[in-house]
mmCIF entry with sequence, helices, sheets and N, C-alpha, C, O atoms, coordinates in Angstrom:
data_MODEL
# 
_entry.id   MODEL 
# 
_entity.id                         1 
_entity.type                       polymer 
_entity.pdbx_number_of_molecules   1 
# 
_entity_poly.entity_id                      1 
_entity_poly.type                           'polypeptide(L)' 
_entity_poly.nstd_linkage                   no 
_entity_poly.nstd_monomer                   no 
_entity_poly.pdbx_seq_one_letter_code       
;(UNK)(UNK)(UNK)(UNK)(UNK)(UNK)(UNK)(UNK)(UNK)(UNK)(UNK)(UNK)(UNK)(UNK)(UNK)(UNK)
(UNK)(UNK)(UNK)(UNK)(UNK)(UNK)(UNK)(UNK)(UNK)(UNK)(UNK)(UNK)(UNK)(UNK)(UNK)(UNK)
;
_entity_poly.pdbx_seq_one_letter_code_can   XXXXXXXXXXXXXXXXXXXXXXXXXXXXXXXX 
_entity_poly.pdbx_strand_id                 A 
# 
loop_
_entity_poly_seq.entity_id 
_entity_poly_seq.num 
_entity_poly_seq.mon_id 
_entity_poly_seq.hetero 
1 1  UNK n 
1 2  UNK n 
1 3  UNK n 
1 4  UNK n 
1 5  UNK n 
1 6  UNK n 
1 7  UNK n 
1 8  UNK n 
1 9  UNK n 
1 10 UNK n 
1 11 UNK n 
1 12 UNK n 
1 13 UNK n 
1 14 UNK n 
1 15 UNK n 
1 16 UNK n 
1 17 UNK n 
1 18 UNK n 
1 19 UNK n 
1 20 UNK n 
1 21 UNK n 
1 22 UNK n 
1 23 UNK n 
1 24 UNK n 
1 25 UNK n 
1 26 UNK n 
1 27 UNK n 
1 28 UNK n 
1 29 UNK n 
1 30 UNK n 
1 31 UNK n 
1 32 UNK n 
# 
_struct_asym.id          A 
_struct_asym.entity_id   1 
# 
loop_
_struct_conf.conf_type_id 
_struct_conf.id 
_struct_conf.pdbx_PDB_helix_id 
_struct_conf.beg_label_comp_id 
_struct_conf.beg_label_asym_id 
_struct_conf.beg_label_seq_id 
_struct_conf.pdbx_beg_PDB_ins_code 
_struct_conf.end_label_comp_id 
_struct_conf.end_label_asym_id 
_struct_conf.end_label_seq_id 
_struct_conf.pdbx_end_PDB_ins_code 
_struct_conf.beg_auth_comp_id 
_struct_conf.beg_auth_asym_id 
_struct_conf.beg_auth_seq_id 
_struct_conf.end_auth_comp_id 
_struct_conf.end_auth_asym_id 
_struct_conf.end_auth_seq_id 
_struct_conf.pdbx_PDB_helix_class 
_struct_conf.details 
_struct_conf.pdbx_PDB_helix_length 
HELX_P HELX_P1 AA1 UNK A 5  ? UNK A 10 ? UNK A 5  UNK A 10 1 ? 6  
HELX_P HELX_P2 AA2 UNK A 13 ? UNK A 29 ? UNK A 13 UNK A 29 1 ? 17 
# 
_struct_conf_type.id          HELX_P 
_struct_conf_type.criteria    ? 
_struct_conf_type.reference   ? 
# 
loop_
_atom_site.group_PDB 
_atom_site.id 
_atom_site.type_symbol 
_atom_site.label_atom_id 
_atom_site.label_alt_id 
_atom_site.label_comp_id 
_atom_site.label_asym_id 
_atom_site.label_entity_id 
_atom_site.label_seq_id 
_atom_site.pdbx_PDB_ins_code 
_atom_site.Cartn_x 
_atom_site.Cartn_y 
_atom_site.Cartn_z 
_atom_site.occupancy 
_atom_site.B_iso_or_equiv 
_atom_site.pdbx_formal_charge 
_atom_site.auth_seq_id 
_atom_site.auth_comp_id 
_atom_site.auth_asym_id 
_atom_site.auth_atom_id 
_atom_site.pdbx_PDB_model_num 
ATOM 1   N N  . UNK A 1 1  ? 118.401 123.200 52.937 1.00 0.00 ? 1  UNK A N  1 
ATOM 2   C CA . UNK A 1 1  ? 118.587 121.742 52.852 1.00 0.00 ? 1  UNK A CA 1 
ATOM 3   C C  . UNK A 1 1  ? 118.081 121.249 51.494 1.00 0.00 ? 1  UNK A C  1 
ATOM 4   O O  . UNK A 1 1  ? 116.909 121.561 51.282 1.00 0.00 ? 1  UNK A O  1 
ATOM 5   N N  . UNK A 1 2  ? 118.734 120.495 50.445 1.00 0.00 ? 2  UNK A N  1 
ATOM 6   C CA . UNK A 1 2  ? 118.223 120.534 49.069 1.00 0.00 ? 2  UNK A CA 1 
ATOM 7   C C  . UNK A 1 2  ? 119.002 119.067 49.210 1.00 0.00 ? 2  UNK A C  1 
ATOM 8   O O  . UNK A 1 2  ? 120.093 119.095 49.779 1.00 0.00 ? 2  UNK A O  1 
ATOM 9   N N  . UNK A 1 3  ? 118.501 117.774 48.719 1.00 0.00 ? 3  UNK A N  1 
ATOM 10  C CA . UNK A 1 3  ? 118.017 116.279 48.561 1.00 0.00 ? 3  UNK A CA 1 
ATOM 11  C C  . UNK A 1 3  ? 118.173 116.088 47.387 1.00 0.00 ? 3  UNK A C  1 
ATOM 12  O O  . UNK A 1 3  ? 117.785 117.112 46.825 1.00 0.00 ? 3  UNK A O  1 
ATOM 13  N N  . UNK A 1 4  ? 118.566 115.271 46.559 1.00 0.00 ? 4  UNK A N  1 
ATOM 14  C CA . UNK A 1 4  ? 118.849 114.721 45.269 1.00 0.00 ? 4  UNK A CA 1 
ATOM 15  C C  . UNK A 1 4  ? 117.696 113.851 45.489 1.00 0.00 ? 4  UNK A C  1 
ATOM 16  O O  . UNK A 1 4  ? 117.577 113.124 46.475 1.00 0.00 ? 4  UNK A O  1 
ATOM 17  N N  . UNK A 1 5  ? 116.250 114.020 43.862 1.00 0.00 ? 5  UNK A N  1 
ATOM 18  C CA . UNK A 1 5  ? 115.421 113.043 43.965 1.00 0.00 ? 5  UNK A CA 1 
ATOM 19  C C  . UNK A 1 5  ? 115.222 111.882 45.002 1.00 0.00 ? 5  UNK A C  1 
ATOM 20  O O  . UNK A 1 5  ? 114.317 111.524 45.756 1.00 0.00 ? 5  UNK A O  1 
ATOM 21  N N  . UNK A 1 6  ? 117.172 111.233 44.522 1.00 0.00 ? 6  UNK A N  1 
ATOM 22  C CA . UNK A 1 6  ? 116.729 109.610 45.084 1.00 0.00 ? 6  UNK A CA 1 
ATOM 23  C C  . UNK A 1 6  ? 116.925 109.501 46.384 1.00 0.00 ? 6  UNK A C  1 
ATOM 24  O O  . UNK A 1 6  ? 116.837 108.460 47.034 1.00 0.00 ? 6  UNK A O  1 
ATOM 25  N N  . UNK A 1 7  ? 117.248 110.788 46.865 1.00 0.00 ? 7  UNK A N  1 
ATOM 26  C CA . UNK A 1 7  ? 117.668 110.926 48.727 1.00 0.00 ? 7  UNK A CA 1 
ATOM 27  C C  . UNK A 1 7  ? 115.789 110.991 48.966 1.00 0.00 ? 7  UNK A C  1 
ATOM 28  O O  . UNK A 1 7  ? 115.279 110.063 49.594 1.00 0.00 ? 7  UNK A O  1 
ATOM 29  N N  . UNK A 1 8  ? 114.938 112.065 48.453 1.00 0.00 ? 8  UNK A N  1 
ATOM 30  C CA . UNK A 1 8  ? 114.321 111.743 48.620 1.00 0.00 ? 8  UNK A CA 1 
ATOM 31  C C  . UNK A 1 8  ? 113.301 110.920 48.733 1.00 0.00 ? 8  UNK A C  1 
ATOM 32  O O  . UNK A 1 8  ? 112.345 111.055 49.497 1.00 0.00 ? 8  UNK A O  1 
ATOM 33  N N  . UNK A 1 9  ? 113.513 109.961 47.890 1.00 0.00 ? 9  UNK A N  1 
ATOM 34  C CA . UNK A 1 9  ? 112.902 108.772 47.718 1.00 0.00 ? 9  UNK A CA 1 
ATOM 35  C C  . UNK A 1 9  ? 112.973 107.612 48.630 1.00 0.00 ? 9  UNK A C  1 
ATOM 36  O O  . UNK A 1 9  ? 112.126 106.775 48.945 1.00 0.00 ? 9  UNK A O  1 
ATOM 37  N N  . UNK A 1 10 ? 114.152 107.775 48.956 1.00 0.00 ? 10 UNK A N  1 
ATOM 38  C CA . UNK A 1 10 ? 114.557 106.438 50.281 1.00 0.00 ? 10 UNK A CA 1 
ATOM 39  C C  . UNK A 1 10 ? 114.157 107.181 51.334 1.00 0.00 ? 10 UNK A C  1 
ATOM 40  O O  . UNK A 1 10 ? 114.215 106.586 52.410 1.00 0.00 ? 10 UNK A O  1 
ATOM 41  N N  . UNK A 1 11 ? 113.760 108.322 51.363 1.00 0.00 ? 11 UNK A N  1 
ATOM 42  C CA . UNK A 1 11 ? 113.503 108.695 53.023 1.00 0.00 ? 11 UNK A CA 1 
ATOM 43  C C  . UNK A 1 11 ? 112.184 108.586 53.359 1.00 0.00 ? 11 UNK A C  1 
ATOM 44  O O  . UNK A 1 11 ? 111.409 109.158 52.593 1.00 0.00 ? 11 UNK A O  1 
ATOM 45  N N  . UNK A 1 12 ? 111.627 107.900 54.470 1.00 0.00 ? 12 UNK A N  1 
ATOM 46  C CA . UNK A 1 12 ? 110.255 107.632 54.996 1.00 0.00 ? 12 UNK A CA 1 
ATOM 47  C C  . UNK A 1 12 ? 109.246 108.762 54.661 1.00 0.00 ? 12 UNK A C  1 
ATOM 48  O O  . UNK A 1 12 ? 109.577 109.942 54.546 1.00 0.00 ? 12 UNK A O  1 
ATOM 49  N N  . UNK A 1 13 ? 107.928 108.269 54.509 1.00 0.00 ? 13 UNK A N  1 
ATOM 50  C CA . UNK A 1 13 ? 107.108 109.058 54.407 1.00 0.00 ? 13 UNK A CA 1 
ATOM 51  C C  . UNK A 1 13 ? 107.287 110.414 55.414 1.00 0.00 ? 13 UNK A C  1 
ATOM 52  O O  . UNK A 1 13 ? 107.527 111.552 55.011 1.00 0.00 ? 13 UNK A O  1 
ATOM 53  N N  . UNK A 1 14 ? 107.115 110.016 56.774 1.00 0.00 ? 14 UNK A N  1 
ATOM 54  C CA . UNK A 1 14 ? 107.440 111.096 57.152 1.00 0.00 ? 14 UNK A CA 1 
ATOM 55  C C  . UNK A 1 14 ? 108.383 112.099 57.896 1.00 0.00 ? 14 UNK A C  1 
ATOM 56  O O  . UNK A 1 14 ? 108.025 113.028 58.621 1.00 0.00 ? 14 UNK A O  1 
ATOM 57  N N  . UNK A 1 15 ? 109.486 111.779 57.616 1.00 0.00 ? 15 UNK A N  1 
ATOM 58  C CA . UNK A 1 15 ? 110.830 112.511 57.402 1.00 0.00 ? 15 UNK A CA 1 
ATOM 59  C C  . UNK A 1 15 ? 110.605 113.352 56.299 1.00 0.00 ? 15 UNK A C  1 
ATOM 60  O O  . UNK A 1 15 ? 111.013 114.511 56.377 1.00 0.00 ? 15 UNK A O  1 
ATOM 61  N N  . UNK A 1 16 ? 109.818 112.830 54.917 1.00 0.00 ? 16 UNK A N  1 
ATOM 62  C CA . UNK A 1 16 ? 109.634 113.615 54.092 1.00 0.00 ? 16 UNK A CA 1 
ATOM 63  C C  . UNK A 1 16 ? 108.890 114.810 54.264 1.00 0.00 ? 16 UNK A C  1 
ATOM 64  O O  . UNK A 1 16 ? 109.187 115.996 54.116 1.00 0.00 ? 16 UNK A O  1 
ATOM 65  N N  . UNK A 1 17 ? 107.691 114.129 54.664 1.00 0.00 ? 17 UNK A N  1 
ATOM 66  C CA . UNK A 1 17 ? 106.605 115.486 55.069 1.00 0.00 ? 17 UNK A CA 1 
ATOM 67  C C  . UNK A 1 17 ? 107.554 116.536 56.054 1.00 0.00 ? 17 UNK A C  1 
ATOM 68  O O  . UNK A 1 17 ? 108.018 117.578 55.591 1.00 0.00 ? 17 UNK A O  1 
ATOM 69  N N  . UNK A 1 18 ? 107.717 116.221 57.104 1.00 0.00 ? 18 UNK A N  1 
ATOM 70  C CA . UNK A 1 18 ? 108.555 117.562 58.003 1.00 0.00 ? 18 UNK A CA 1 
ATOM 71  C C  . UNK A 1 18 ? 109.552 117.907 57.320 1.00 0.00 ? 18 UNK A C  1 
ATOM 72  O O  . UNK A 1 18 ? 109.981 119.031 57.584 1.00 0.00 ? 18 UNK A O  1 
ATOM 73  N N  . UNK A 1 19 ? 110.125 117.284 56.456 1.00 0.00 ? 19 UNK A N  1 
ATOM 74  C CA . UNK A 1 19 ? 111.414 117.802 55.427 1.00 0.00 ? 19 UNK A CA 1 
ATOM 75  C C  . UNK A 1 19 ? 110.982 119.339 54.846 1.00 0.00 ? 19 UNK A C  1 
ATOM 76  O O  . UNK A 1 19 ? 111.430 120.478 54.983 1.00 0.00 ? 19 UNK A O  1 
ATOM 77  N N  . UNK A 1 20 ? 109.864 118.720 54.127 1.00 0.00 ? 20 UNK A N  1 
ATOM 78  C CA . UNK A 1 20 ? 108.803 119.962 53.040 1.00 0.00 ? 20 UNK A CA 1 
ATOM 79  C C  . UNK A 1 20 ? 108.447 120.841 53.521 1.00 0.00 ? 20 UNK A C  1 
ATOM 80  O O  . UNK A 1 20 ? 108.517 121.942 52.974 1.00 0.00 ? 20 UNK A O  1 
ATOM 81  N N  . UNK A 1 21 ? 107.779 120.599 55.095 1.00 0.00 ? 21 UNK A N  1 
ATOM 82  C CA . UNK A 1 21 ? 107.178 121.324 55.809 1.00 0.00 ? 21 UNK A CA 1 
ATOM 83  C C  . UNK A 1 21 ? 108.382 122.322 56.501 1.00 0.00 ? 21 UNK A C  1 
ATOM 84  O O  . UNK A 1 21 ? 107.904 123.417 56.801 1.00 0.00 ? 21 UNK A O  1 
ATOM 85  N N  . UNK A 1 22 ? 109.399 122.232 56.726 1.00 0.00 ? 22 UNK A N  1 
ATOM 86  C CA . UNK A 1 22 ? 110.796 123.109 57.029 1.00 0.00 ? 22 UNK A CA 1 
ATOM 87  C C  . UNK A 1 22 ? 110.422 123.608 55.862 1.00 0.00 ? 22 UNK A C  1 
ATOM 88  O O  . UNK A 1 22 ? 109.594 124.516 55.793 1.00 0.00 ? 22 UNK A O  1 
ATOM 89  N N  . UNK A 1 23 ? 111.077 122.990 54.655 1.00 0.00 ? 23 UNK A N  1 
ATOM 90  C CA . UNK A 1 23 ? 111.352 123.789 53.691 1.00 0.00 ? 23 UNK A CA 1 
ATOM 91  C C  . UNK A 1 23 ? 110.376 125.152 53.278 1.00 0.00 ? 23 UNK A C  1 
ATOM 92  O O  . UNK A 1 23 ? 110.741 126.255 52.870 1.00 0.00 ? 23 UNK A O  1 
ATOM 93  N N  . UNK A 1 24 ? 109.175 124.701 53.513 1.00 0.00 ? 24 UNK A N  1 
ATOM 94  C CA . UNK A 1 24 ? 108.025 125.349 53.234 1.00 0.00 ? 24 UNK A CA 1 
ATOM 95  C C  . UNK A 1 24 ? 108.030 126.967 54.354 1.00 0.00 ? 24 UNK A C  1 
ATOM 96  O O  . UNK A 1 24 ? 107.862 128.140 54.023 1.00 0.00 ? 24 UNK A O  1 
ATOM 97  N N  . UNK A 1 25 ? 108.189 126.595 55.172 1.00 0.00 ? 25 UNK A N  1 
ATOM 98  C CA . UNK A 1 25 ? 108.156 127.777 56.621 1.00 0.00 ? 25 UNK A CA 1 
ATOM 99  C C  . UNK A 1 25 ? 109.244 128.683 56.066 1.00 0.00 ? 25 UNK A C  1 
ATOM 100 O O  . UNK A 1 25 ? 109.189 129.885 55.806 1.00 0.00 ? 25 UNK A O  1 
ATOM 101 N N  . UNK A 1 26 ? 110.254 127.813 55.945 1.00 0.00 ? 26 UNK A N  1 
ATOM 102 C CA . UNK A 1 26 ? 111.655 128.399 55.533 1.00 0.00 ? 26 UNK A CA 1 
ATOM 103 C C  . UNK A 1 26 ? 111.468 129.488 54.369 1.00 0.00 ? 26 UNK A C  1 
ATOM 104 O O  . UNK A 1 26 ? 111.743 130.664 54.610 1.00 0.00 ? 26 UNK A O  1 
ATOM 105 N N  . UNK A 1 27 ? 111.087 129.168 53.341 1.00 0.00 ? 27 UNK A N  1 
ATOM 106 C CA . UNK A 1 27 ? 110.306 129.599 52.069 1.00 0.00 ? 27 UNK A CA 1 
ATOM 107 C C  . UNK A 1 27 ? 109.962 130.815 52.453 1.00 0.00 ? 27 UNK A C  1 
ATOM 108 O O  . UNK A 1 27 ? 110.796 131.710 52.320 1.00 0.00 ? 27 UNK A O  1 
ATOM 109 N N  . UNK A 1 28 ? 108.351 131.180 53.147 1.00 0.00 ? 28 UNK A N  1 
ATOM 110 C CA . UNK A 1 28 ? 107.405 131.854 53.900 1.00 0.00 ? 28 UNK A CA 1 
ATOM 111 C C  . UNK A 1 28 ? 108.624 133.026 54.406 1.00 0.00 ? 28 UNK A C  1 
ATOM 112 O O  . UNK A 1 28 ? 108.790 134.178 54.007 1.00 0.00 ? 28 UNK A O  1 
ATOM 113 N N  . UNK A 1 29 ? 109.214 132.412 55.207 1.00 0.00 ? 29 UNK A N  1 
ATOM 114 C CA . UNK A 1 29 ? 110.488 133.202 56.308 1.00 0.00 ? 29 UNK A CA 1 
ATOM 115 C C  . UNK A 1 29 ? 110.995 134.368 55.630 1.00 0.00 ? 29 UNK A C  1 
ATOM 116 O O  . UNK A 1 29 ? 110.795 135.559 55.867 1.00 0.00 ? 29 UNK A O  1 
ATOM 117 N N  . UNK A 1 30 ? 111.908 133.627 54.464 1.00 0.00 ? 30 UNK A N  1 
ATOM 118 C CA . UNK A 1 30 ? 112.629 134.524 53.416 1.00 0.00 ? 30 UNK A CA 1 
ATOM 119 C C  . UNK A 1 30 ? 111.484 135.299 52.592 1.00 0.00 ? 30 UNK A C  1 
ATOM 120 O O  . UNK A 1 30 ? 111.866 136.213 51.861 1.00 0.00 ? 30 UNK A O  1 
ATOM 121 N N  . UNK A 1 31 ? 110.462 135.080 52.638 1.00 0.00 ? 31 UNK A N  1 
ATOM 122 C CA . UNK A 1 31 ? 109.300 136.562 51.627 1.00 0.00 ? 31 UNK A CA 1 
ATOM 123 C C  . UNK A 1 31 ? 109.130 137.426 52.550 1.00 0.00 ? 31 UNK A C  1 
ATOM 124 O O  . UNK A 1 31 ? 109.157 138.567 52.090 1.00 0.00 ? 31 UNK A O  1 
ATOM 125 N N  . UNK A 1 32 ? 108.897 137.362 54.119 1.00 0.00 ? 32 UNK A N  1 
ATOM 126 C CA . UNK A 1 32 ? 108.966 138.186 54.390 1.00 0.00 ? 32 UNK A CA 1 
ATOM 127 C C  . UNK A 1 32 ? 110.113 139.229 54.720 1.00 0.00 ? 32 UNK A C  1 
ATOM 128 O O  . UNK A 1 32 ? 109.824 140.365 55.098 1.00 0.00 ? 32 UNK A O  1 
# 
């Protein structure tokens, strides 16, 4: 899932955080 800056910008604080936080696990997922 990849957001253009200003998508991220209009989206609520925390839509953002669990956004990152996917992204982040997701991240983690693929090293192993």
């Amino acid at each position: 899932l990849y957001l253009s800056r200003n998508q991220l910008k209009s989206l609520p604080p925390r839509v953002f955080d669990s956004l990152t936080q996917l992204t982040l696990l997701n991240l983690e997922g693929n090293q192993l």
